[in-house]
N, C-alpha and C positions, 0 to 999 in steps of 0.2 A: 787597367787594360780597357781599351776602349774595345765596343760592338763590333767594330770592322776586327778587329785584330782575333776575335772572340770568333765571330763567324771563320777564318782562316785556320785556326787552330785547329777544330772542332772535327773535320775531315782526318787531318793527322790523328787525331788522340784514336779515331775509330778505325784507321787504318792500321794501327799500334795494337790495338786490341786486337782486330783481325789477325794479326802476325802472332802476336803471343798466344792466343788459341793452338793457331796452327802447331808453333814450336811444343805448347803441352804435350797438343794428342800427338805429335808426332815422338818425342822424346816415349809418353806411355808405350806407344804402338812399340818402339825400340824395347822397349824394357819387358813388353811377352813376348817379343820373338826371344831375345835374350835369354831367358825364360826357357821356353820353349823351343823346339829344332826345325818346326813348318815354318820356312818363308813366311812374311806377313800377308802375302800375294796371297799363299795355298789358305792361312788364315782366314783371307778375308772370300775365299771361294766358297772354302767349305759353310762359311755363315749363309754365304750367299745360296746353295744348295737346301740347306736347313730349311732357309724361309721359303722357299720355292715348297717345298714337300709340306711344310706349314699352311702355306696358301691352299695347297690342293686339300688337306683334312678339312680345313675349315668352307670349302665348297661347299653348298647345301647338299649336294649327293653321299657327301663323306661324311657331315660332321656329328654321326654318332659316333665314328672313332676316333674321335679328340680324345677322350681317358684314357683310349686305350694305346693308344701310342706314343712311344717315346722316340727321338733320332737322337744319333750321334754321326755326326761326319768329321772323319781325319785322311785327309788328304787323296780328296774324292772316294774314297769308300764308306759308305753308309750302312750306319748297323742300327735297325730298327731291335726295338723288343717292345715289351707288354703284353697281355693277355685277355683274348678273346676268346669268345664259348662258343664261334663257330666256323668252319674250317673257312669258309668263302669271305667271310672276314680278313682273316691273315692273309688271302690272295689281294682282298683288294688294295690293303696296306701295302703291300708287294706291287702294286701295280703304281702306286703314287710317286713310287721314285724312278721310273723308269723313263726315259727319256730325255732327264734333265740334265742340259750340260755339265760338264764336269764332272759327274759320277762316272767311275769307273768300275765301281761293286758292289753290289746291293746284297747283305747279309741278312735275309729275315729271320730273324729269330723268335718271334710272336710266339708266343703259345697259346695252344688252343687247349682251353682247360675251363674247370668249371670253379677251381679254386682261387681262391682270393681272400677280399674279406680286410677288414684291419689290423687284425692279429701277424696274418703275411706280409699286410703293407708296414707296421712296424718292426718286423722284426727283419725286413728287407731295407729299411734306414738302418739299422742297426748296426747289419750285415757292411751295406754300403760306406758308410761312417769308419768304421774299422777300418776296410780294405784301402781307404783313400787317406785316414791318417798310417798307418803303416808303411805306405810307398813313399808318402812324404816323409814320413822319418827314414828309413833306410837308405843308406851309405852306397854309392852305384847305381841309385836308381832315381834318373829325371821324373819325377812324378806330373809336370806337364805335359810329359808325349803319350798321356795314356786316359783315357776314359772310359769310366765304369756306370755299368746300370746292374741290378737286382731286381728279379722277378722269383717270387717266388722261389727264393734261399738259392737261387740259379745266378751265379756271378756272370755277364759278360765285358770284356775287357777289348779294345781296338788302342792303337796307338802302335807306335814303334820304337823299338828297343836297340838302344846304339850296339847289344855284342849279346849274343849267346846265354854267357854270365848273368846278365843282367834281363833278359827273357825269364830266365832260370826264378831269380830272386822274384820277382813278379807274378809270375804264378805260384809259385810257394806259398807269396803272404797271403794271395788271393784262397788257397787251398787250407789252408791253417787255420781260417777265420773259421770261431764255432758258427753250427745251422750251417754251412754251406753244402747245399748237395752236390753239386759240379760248376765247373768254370768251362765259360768259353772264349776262347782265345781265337781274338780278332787282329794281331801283334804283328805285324810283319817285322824285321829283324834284320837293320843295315844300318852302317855308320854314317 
């Protein structure tokens, strides 16, 4: 092969490359929606909300509440949690998501406590770990449309549950899990 032929090539091989990237992520992206019941669209909203409210913690005004806060967003509703020892805290956490496109419900669940510690933070993996292999085992229940945090032995759960039934099951295993003092239920409930 001669230089001329070599330099000719060289464009295609990279515009080959380019195309088989694209067909990967695109086949992946197929296979969590597949997966999962949120459009790839509302997927890629919700991520896009996340970071936005990420951007705003990490503000210099905000960003003593990097630890203490956690997001989950499913399908523009945001369900904050973690735990703060002072009430005007949890407000400003509340006030980070507020404005940004796409959100449509802001759930603060922060608590304002003095406990913590690592004994909580382990035994809230613990907790977590459990609740998220037991959805994924169980029979009727997409375990993709639903995400979970613990704070302090405190389960909360958002996601959507295709029937009733399956609501049902969801909070059972979430209730069952030992240390659990209550669950809250972020679940909206349609096919």
């Amino acid at each position: 092969m001669d230089a001329r032929s070599n330099t000719q090539l060289q464009p295609r091989l990279r515009a080959s490359k380019i195309a088989a990237t694209f067909l990967i992520f695109g086949l992946l992206a197929q296979g969590c929606a597949a997966v999962e019941d949120r459009r790839l669209g509302q997927v890629a909203t919700d991520a896009e909300i996340r970071l936005d409210i990420n951007k705003r913690v990490l503000n210099g005004q905000n960003q003593d509440l990097f630890f203490d806060l956690k997001t989950n967003v499913y399908e523009g509703r945001v369900m904050l949690t973690g735990a703060v020892k002072l009430p005007e805290n949890r407000n400003r956490i509340a006030a980070l998501a507020k404005g940004i496109p796409g959100v449509r419900t802001i759930y603060n669940d922060v608590q304002v406590t003095g406990a913590g510690g690592f004994k909580n933070t382990a035994n809230d993996v613990w907790i977590k770990t459990k609740v998220t292999s037991q959805l994924l085992a169980e029979n009727g229940v997409n375990s993709a449309n639903y995400q979970t945090r613990v704070v302090n032995s405190v389960v909360y759960i958002i996601g959507r549950a295709l029937s009733k039934h399956e609501l049902g099951k969801v909070m059972t295993i979430a209730r069952r899990v030992e240390h659990v003092t209550k669950v809250v239920n972020h679940i909206e409930t349609r096919p």
